[in-house]
One Martini backbone bead per residue (centre of mass of N, CA, C, O) as a GRO file, in nm:
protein
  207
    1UNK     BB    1   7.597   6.890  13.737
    2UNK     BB    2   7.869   7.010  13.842
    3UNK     BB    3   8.022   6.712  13.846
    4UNK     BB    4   7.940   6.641  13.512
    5UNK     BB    5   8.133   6.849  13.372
    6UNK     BB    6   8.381   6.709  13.257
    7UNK     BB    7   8.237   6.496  13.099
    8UNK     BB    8   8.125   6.753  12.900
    9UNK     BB    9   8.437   6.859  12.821
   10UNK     BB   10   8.512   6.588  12.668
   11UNK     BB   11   8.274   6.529  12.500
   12UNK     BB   12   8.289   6.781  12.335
   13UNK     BB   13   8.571   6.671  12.226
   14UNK     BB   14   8.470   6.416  12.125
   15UNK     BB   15   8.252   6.501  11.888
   16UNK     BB   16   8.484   6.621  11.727
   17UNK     BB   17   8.655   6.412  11.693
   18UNK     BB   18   8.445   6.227  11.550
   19UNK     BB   19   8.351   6.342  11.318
   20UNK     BB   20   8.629   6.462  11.188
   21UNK     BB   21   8.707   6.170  11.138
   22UNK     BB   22   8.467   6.003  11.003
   23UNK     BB   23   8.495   6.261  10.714
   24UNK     BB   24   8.822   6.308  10.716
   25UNK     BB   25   8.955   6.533  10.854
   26UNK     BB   26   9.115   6.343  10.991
   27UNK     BB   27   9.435   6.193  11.123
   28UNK     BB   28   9.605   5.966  11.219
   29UNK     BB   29   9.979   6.006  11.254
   30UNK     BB   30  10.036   5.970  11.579
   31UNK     BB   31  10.217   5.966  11.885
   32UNK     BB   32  10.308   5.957  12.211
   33UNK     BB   33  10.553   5.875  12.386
   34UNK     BB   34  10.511   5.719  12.627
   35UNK     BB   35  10.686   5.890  12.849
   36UNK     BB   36  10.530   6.158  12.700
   37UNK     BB   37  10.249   6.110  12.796
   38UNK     BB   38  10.250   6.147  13.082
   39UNK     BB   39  10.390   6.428  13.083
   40UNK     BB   40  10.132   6.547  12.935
   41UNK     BB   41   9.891   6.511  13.032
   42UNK     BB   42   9.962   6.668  13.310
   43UNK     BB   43  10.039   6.939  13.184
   44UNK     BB   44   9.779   6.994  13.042
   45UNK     BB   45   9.648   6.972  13.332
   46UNK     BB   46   9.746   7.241  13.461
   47UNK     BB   47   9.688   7.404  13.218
   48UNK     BB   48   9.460   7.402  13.229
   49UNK     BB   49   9.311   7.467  13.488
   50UNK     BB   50   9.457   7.752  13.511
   51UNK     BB   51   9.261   7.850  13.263
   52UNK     BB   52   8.987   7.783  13.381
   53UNK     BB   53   8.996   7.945  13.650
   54UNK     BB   54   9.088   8.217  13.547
   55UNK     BB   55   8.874   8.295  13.344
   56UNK     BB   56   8.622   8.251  13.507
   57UNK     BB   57   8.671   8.437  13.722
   58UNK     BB   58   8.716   8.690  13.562
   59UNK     BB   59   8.469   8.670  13.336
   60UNK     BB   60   8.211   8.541  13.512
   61UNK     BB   61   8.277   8.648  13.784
   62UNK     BB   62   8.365   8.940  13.739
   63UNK     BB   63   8.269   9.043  13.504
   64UNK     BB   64   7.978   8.968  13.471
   65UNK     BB   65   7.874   9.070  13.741
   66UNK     BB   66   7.923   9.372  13.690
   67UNK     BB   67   7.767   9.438  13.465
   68UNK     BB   68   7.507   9.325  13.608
   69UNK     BB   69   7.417   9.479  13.831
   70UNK     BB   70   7.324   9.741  13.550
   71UNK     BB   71   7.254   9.498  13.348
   72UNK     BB   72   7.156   9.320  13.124
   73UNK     BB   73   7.230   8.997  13.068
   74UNK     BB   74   7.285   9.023  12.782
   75UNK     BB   75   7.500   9.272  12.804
   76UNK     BB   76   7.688   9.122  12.978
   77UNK     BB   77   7.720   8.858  12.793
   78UNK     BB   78   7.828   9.033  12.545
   79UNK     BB   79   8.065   9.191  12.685
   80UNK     BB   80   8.211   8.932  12.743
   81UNK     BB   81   8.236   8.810  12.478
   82UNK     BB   82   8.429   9.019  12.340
   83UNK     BB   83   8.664   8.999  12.554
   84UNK     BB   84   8.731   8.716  12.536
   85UNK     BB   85   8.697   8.716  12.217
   86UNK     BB   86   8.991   8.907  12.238
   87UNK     BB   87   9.151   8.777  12.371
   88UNK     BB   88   9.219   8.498  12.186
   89UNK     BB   89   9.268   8.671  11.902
   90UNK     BB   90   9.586   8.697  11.999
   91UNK     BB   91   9.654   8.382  11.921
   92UNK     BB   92   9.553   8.407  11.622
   93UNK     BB   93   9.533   8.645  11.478
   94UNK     BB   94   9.388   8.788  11.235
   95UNK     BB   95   9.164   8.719  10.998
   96UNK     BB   96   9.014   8.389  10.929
   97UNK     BB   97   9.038   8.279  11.178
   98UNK     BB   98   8.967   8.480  11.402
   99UNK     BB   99   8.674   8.492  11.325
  100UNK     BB  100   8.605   8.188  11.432
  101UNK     BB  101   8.713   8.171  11.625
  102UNK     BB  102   8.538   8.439  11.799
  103UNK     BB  103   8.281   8.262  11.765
  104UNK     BB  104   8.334   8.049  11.914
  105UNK     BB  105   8.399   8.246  12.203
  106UNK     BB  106   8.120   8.348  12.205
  107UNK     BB  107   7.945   8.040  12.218
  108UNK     BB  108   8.095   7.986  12.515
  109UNK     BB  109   8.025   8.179  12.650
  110UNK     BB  110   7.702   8.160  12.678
  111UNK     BB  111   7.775   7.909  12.832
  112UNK     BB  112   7.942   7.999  13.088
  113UNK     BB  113   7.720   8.174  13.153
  114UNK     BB  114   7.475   7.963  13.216
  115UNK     BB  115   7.605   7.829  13.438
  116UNK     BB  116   7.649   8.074  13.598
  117UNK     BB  117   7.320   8.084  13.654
  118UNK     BB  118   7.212   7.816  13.723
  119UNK     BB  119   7.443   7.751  13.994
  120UNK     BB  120   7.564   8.024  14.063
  121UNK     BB  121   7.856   7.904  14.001
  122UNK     BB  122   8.176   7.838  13.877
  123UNK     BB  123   8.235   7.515  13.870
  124UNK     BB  124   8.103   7.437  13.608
  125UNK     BB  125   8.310   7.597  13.435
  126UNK     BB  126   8.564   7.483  13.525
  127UNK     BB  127   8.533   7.212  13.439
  128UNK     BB  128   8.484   7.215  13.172
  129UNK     BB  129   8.701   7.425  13.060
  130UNK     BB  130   8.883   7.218  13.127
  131UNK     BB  131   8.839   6.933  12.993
  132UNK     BB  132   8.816   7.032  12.731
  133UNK     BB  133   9.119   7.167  12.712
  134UNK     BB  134   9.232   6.880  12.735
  135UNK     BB  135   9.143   6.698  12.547
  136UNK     BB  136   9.219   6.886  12.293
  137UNK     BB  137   9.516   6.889  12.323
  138UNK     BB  138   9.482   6.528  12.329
  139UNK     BB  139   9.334   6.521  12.040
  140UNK     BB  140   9.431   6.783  11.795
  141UNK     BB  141   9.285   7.060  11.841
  142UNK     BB  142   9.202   7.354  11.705
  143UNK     BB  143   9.087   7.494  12.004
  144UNK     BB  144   9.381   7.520  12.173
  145UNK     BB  145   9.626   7.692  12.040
  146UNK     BB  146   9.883   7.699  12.275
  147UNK     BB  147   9.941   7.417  12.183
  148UNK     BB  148  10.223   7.223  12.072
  149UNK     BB  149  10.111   6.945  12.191
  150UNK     BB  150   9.998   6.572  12.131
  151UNK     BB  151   9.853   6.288  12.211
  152UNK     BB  152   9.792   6.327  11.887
  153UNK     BB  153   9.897   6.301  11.556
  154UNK     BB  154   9.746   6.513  11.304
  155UNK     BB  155   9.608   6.568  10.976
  156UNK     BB  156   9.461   6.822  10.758
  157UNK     BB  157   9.203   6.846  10.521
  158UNK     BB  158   9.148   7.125  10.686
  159UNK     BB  159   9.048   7.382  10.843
  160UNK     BB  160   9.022   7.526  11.120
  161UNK     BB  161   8.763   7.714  11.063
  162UNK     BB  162   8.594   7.478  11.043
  163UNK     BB  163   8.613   7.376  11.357
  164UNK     BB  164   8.528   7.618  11.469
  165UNK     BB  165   8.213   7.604  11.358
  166UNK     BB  166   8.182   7.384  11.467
  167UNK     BB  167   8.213   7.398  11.778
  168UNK     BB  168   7.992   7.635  11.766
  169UNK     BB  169   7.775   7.435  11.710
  170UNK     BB  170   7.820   7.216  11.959
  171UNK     BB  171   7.784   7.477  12.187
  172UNK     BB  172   7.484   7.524  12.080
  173UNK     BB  173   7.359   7.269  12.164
  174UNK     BB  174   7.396   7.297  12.444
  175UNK     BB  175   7.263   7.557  12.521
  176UNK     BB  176   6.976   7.394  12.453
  177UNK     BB  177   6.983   7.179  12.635
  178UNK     BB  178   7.026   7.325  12.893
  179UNK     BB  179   6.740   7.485  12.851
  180UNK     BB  180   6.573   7.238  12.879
  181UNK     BB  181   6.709   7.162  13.162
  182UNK     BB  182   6.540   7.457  13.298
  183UNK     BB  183   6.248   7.414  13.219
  184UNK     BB  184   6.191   7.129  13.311
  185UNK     BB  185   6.307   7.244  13.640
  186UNK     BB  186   6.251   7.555  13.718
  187UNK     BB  187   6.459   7.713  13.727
  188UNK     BB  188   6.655   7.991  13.808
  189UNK     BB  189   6.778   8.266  13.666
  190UNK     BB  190   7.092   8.333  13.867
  191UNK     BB  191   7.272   8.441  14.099
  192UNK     BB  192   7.073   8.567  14.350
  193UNK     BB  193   6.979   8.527  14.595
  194UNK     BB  194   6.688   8.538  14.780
  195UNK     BB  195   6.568   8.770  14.980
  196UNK     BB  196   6.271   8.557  15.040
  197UNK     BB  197   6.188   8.334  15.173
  198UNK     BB  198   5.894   8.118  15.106
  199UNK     BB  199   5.899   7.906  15.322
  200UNK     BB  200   5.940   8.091  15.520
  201UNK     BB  201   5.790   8.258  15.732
  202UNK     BB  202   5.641   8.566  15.870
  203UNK     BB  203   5.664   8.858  15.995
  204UNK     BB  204   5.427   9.010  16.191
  205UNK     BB  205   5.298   9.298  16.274
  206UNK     BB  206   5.214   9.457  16.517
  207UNK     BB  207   4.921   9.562  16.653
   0.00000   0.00000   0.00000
């Protein structure tokens, strides 16, 4: 599941343009040109990357493993997506796209905290993460708010926020597939080692 990460955060980046272009909500209007496409890809790719890895450290790493401790996953999965979505908030400032963006980012983390869970480990979410971000860069969606550059030059039909509601569309599809092979592999969600493995014999006290 792990390894199959950054193809899964390319794909959900791939059905949203696939979609978008499909209904005409966007147009490919020009390209990156040769020489600055390798360089584009390359750093868009380095972008990523560091975004994918640190915020998943913070949020999904730090914060929610803390807040987990002594709260239900529930709440810890809630307040940390307050706090991604309202860090995210930031880059779109206040209005009718903030509150679409923020919606997004709150059924993003909901995905990337089950990751978390599923796991135990941060990788799969930091594959998908960067995957995601990489694609939305180079295919000029706006769900990466912070680039300014992209490897397909796209006209848009629609708002914004119309995108980002489409996006957490399809990020709750995820957590439902998610979900659903979770419970046909009876996997434990959870990031806790068990106390006491049931396979391993149990030692008897002495009598």
């Amino acid at each position: 599941m792990v390894r199959h990460s950054p193809a899964l955060g390319v794909l959900v980046a791939g059905i949203l343009f696939a979609y978008e272009y499909g209904t005409q909500w966007i147009q490919i209007v020009g390209y990156a040109g040769r020489a600055s496409a390798v360089t584009l890809l390359i750093d868009s790719l380095l972008l990523s990357a560091a975004f994918g890895a640190c915020e998943e450290i913070c949020m999904r790493g730090y914060l929610f493993q803390n807040l987990g401790e002594d709260r239900p996953i529930w709440q810890a999965t809630l307040i940390t997506g307050l706090v991604f979505g309202a860090f995210h908030l930031l880059s779109v400032g206040f209005g009718a796209r903030g509150v679409t963006f923020f919606i997004f980012a709150m059924m993003l983390n909901v995905f990337l905290v089950l990751t978390r869970l599923v796991t135990r480990s941060l990788w799969m979410g930091i594959g998908f993460h960067t995957a995601f971000d990489w694609a939305a860069i180079n295919l000029g969606l706006g769900s990466v708010v912070l680039a300014d550059q992209h490897l397909l030059q796209v006209k848009r039909a629609i708002s914004p926020s119309v995108e980002d509601l489409l996006g957490a569309v399809v990020v709750g599809l995820g957590i439902i597939l998610l979900m659903t092979l979770v419970r046909q592999r009876k996997r434990p969600i959870g990031w806790r080692a068990p106390l006491i493995d049931d396979s391993l014999p149990v030692a008897q006290p002495a009598k």
